[in-house]
C-alpha positions in Angstrom: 107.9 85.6 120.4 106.9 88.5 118.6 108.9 91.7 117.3 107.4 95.1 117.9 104.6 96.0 115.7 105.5 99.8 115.2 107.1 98.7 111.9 104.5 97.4 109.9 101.9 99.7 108.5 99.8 97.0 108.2 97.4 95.8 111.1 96.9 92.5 112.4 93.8 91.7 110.1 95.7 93.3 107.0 98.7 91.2 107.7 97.0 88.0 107.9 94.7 88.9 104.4 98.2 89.8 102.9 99.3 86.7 103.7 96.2 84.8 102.5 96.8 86.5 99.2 100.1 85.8 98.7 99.4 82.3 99.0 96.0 82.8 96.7 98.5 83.3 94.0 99.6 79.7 94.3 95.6 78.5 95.1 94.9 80.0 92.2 97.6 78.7 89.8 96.5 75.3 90.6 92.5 75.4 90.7 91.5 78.4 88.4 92.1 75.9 85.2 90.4 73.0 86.6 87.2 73.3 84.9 89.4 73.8 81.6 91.1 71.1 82.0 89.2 68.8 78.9 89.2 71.9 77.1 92.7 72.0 77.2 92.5 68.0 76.6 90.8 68.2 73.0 92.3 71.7 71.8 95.7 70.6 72.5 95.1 67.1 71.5 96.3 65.2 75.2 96.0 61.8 74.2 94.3 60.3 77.6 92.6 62.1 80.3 95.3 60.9 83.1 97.5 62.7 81.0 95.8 66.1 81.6 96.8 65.4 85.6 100.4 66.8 84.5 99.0 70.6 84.0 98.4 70.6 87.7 101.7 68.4 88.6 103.8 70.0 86.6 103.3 73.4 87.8 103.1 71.9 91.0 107.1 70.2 90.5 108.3 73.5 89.0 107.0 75.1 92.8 109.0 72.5 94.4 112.3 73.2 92.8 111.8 77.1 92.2 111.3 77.2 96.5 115.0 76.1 96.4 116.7 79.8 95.2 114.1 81.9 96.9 115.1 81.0 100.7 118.6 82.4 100.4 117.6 85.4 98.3 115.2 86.4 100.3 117.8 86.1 103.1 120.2 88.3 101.3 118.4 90.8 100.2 114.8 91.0 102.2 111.5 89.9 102.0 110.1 92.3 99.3 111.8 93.1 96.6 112.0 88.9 95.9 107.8 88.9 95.9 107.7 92.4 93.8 110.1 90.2 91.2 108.7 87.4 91.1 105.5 88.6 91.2 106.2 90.2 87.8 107.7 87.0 86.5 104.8 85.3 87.7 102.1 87.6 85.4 105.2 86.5 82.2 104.4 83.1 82.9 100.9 83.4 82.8 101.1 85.3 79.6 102.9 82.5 78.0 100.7 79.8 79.3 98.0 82.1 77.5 99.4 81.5 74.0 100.6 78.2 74.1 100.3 76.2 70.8 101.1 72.7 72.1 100.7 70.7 75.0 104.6 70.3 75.7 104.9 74.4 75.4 101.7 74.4 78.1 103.7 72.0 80.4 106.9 74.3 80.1 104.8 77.5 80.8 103.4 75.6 83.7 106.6 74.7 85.1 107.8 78.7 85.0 103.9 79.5 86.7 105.3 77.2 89.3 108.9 77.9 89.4 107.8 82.2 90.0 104.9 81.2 92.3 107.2 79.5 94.6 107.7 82.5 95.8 104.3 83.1 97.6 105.2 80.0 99.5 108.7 80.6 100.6 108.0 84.0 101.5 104.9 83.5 103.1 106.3 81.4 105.7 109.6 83.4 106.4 107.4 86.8 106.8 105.1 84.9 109.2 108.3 84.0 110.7 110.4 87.4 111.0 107.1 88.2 113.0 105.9 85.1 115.2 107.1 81.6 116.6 105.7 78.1 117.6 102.2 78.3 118.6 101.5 82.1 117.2 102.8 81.0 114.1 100.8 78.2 113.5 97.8 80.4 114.8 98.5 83.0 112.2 99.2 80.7 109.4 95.9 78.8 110.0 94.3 81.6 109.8 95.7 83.0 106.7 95.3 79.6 105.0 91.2 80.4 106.4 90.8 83.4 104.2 93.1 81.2 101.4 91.0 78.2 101.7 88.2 80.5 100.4 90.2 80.4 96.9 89.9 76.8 96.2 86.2 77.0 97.3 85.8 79.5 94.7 88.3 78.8 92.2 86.4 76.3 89.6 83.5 78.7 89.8 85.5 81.5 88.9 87.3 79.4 86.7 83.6 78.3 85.1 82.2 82.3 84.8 85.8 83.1 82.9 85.2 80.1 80.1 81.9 81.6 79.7 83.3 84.7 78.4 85.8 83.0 76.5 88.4 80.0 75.5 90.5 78.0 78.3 93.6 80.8 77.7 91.3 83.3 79.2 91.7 81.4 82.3 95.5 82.4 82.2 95.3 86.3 81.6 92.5 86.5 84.8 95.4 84.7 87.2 97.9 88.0 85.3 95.1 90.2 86.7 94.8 89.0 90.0 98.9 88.5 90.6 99.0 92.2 89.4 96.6 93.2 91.9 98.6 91.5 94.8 101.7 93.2 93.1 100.3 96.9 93.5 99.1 95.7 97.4 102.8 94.9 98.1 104.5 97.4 96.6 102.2 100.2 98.2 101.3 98.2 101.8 103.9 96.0 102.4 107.4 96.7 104.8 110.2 94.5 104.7 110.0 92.5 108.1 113.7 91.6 107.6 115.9 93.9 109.4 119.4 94.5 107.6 121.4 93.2 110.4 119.6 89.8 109.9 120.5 89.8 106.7 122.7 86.9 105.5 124.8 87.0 102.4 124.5 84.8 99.4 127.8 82.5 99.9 128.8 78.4 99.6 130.0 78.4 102.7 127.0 79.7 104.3 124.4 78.2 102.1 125.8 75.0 102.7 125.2 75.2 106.2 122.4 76.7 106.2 120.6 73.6 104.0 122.8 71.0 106.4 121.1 72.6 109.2 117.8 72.4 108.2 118.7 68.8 106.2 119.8 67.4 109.6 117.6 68.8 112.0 115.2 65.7 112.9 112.4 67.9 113.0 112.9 69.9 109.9 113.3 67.3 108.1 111.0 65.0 109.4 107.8 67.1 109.1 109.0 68.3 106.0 108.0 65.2 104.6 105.3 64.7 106.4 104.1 67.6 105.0 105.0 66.0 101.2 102.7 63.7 101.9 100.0 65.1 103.2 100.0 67.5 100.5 100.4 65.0 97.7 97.5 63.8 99.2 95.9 67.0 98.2 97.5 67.3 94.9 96.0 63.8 93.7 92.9 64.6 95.0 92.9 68.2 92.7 94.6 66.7 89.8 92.3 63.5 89.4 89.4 65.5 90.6 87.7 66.2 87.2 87.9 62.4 86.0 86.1 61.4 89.4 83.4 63.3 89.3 82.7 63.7 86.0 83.7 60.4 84.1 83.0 58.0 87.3 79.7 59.5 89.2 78.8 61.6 85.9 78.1 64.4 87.8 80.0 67.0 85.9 76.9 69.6 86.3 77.6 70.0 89.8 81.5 69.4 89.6 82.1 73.5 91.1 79.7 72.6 93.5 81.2 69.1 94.8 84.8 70.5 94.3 84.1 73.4 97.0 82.4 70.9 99.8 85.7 69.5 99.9 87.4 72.1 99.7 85.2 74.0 102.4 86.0 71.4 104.7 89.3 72.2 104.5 88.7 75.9 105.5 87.0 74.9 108.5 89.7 72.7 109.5 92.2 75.6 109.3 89.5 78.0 111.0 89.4 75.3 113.8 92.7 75.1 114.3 93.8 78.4 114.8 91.1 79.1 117.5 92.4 75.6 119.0 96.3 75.6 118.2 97.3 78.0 121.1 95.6 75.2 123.9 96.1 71.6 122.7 98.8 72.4 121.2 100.5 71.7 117.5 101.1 67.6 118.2 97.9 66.9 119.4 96.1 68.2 117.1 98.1 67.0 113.9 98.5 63.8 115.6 95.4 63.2 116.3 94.3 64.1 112.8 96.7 61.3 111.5 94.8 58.9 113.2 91.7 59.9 112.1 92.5 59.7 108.1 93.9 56.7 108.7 90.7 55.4 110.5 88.9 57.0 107.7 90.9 55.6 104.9 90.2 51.8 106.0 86.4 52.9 106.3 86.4 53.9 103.3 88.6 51.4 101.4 86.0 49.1 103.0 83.1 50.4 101.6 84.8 51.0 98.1 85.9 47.2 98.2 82.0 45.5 99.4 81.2 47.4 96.2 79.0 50.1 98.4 80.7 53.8 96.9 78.3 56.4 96.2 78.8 59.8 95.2 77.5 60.5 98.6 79.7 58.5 100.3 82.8 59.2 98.6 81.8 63.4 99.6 81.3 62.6 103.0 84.5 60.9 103.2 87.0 62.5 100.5 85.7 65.7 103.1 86.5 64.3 106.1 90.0 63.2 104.9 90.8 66.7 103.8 89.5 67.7 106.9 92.3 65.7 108.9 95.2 66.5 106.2 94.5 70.5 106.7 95.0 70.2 110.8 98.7 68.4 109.8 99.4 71.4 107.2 100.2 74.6 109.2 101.1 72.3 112.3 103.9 70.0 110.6 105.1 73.6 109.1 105.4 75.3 112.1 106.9 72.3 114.0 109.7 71.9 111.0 110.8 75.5 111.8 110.6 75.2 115.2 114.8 74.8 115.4 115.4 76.3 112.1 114.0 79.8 113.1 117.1 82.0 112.9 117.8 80.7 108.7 113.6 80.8 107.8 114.3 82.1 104.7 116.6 79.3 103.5 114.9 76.4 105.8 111.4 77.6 104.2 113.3 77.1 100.7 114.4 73.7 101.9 111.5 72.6 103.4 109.2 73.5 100.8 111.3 72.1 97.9 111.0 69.1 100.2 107.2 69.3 100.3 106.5 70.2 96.8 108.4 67.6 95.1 107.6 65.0 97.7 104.1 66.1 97.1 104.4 65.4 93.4 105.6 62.0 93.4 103.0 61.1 95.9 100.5 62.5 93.7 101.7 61.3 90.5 101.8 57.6 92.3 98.1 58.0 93.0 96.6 60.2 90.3 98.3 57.9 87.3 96.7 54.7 89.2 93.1 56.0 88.6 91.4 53.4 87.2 88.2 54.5 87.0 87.1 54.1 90.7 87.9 55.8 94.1 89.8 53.3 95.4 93.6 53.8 94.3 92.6 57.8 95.9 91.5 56.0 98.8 94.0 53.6 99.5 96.4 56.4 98.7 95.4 58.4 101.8 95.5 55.1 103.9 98.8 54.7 103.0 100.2 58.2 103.4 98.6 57.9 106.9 100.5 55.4 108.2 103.8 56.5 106.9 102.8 60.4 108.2 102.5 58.0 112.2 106.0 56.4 111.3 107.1 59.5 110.5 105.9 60.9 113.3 107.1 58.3 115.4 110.5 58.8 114.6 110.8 62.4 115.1 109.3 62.4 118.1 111.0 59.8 119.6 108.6 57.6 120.0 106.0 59.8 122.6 102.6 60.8 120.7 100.6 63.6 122.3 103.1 65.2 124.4 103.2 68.9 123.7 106.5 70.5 123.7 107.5 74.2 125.2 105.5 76.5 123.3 104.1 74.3 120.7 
């Protein structure tokens, strides 16, 4: 389904780079400080290096809970003026990261980086939404997340050129800059794509069924934490990323380098799977992709057990994990809003508070169990394989590869 197009002043390509940058906000938040990160460590005195995982969980649990308020606002009173405001809180946040003193008063500014950025995911999804359903939407969000997969590629480089003009809080006033740029885009390019008769207004009654809706909806719920898996998967991965690679395999030279071949393989997944999405189908595709990190997983748990990891090998396979957990992303999202499509706003709150959170605890359960090798990453992924295919199981009612009407 797709509205007329005579509204928005944007074209299709514009739209879909919009989109991507919206995201980038979030990308950004997460990766830009990465190369910082033992910077941060000895300026701010973090005891242990598993410790300095929390600057990327933290903001990543204050984007979980901040999705919660942004559904119903943005359902009351339209898509843009909630990503012009918090947009603008966003670029505060970033300020105050800037000038923290303390490592507790860096974790709080992370939390409001994540709380504002919440924004860019909530609102990303419902605009996609107000335009596009099932198979379209997952076509269009893969394709955004393309373009936005370009940002982690190129984060921890930019991230590097940025510390060589200055200290870590540098880092924080060039993620101002670029939120302000993406500010000035929406406020001079961007139309509201949520009409006023669509609009819903801000009450208990209504929330309430709104979020029991989208709580009790099998499939909103259930790919929404399959999604919380699949991208706490991601998060341990980014948060524990520096320790691997430069305190295990000592290759903190080429750390930019190794960070975006995983990260690259993500953007061709995404690329893939919106040329694919429209043919197979959403379930094939993700399902299929379960099966393959699990297969993965145990491959790789193998060879990290007979005592046979390699930098090489751990590449080639963290990539091709990543590979199979960014053809569930856009998929598992637009199959939990398959039913939910009339309250996006509010079920994108849910769902990504769901996600986020989720994501964090998964990530927190893996990153804080580095032990100096790859395995508790590895067996990580095995495990939120096979509960992703129980999952899966479950919402689907037991049948695995069976498209559905449109998706």
């Amino acid at each position: 389904m797709t509205e007329p197009t005579a509204r928005y002043p944007m074209s299709g390509f514009e739209f879909v780079a919009f989109i991507a940058a919206l995201m980038a906000v979030n990308a950004l938040g997460v990766d830009l400080m990465l190369p910082a990160l033992a910077d941060i460590g000895r300026d701010l005195a973090i005891v242990t290096a598993n410790d300095r995982q929390w600057i990327v969980t933290a903001y990543i649990f204050g984007f979980g809970i901040g999705q919660i308020f942004y559904g119903p606002l943005a359902d009351r009173f339209g898509r843009k003026p909630v990503v012009v405001v918090a947009l603008l809180c966003f670029v505060g946040a970033a300020a105050f990261a800037a000038h923290s003193a303390s490592f507790a008063a860096l974790l709080g500014a992370r939390v409001l980086q994540g709380l504002t950025s919440a924004a860019s995911r909530v609102l990303s999804v419902a605009i996609v939404r107000d335009r596009f359903s099932g198979r379209q939407m997952a076509r269009t969000l893969s394709v955004a997340q393309t373009i936005f997969f370009v940002f982690p590629i190129l984060a921890p480089t930019l991230g590097s050129l940025v510390l060589a003009f200055g200290p870590w809080r540098l880092i924080f006033y060039a993620l101002a800059g670029y939120t302000l740029v993406v500010l000035l885009w929406t406020l001079l390019r961007f139309a509201e794509t949520l009409p006023r008769a669509r609009r819903i207004p801000i009450s208990w009654p209504s929330l309430r069924q709104s979020y029991r809706l989208t709580l009790t909806d099998r499939f909103s719920l259930g790919y929404a934490v399959s999604s919380a898996l699949t991208f706490g998967g991601i998060v341990a991965f980014v948060s524990s990323s520096q320790q691997i690679f430069v305190d295990e395999f000592h290759a903190g030279g080429k750390f930019t380098i190794l960070f975006a071949v995983c990260a690259f393989s993500m953007g061709c997944a995404a690329f893939a799977n919106s040329r694919l999405v429209e043919r197979p189908g959403m379930r094939l595709i993700s399902q299929s992709a379960v099966f393959g990190l699990i297969a993965l997983s145990l491959v790789h748990v193998a060879i990290i057990a007979s005592g046979h990891e390699s930098l090489a090998t751990y590449i080639v396979f963290q990539a091709l994990s990543m590979t199979c957990i960014a053809l569930c992303g856009s998929n598992f999202g637009a199959m939990a809003m398959e039913r939910v499509g009339h309250i996006a706003g509010t079920a994108s709150s849910v769902q990504g508070f769901i996600a986020s959170v989720g994501a964090v605890v998964v990530a927190a359960v893996i990153g804080q169990s580095y032990d100096g090798t790859t395995l508790p990453l590895a067996l990580g992924y095995l495990s939120i394989g096979v509960v992703a295919l129980g999952l899966i199981l479950w919402i689907e009612g037991g049948r695995l590869f069976q498209a559905r009407a449109g998706a």
